[in-house]
C-alpha positions as CSV (number, residue, x, y, z in Angstrom):
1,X,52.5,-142.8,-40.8
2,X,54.5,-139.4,-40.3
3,X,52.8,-137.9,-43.2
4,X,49.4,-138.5,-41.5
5,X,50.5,-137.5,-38.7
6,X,51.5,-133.9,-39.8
7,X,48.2,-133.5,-41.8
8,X,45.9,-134.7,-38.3
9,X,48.3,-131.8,-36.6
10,X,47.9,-129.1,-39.4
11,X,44.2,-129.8,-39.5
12,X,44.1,-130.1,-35.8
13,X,45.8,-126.6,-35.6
14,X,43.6,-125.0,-38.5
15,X,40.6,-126.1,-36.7
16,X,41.8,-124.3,-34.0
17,X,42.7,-120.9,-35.9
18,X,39.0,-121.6,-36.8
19,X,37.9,-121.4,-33.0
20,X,39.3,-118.7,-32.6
21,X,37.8,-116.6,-35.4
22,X,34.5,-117.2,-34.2
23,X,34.7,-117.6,-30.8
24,X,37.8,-116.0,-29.7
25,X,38.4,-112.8,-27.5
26,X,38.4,-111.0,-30.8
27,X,36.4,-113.1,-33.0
28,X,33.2,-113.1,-34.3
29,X,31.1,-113.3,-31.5
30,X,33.0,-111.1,-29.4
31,X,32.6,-108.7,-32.3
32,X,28.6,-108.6,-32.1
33,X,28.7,-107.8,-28.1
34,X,31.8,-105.2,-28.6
35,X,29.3,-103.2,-31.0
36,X,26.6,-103.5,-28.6
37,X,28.9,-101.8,-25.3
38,X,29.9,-99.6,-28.0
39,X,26.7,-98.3,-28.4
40,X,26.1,-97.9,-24.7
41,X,29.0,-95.8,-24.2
42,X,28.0,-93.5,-27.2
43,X,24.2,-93.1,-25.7
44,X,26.0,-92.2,-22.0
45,X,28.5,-90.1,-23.9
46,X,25.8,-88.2,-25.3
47,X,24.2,-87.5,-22.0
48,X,26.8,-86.9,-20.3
49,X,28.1,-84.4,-23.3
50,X,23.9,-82.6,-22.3
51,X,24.9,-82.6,-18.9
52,X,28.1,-80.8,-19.5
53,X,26.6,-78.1,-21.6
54,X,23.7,-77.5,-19.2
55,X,26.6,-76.7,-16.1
56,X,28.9,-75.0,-18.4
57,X,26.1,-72.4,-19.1
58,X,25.0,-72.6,-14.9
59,X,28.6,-71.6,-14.8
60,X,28.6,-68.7,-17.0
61,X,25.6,-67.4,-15.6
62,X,27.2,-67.7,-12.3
63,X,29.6,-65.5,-13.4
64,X,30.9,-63.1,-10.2
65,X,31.4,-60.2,-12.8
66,X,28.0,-60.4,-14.2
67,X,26.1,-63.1,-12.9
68,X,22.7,-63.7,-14.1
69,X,20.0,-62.5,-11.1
70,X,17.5,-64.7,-11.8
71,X,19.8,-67.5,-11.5
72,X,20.9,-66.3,-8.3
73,X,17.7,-65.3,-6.8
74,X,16.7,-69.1,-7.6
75,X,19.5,-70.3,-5.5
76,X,19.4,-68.0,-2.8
77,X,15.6,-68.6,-2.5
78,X,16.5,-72.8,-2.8
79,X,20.2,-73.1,-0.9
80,X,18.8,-70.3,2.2
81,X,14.8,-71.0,1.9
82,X,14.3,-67.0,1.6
83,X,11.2,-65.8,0.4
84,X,10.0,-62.6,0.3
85,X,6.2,-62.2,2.1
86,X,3.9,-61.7,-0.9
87,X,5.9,-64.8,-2.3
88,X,3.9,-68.1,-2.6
89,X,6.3,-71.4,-2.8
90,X,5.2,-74.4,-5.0
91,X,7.4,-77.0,-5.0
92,X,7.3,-79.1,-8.1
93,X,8.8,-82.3,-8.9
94,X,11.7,-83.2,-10.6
């Protein structure tokens, strides 16, 4: 009786350690759907690494010692609405 009793606990706890390998917080399942967030956060890491460049060069051409004029005409002209009289404005969308 006690020997059948240890083997229904060890197979009881094996079948358990099996569970988990599949559907645990780490197992199998949880594997697939980690790759998949993975993968998100690498495509918005990517954008976000394109959005970075593009103000890092704004920046620079922002520059006070040598800042870039047609950059700054462009926001003068958008920030103050400035235009010059033979200027024509066409606002395009984004």
């Amino acid at each position: 009786m006690k020997e059948r009793l240890v083997q229904g606990g060890t197979l009881a706890l094996l079948l358990m350690m099996g569970l988990f390998v599949v559907a645990g917080p780490s197992g199998l399942i949880a594997w697939g759907e980690n790759q998949r967030l993975l993968d998100q956060q690498n495509a918005r890491l990517a954008e976000l690494r394109l959005e970075r460049d593009h103000l890092k060069n704004r920046v620079a051409l922002l520059n006070p010692r040598s800042a870039d004029p047609d950059l700054t005409g462009e926001l003068l002209r958008s920030n103050l609405n400035v235009a010059h009289p033979d200027e024509m404005v066409m606002l395009l969308p984004k």
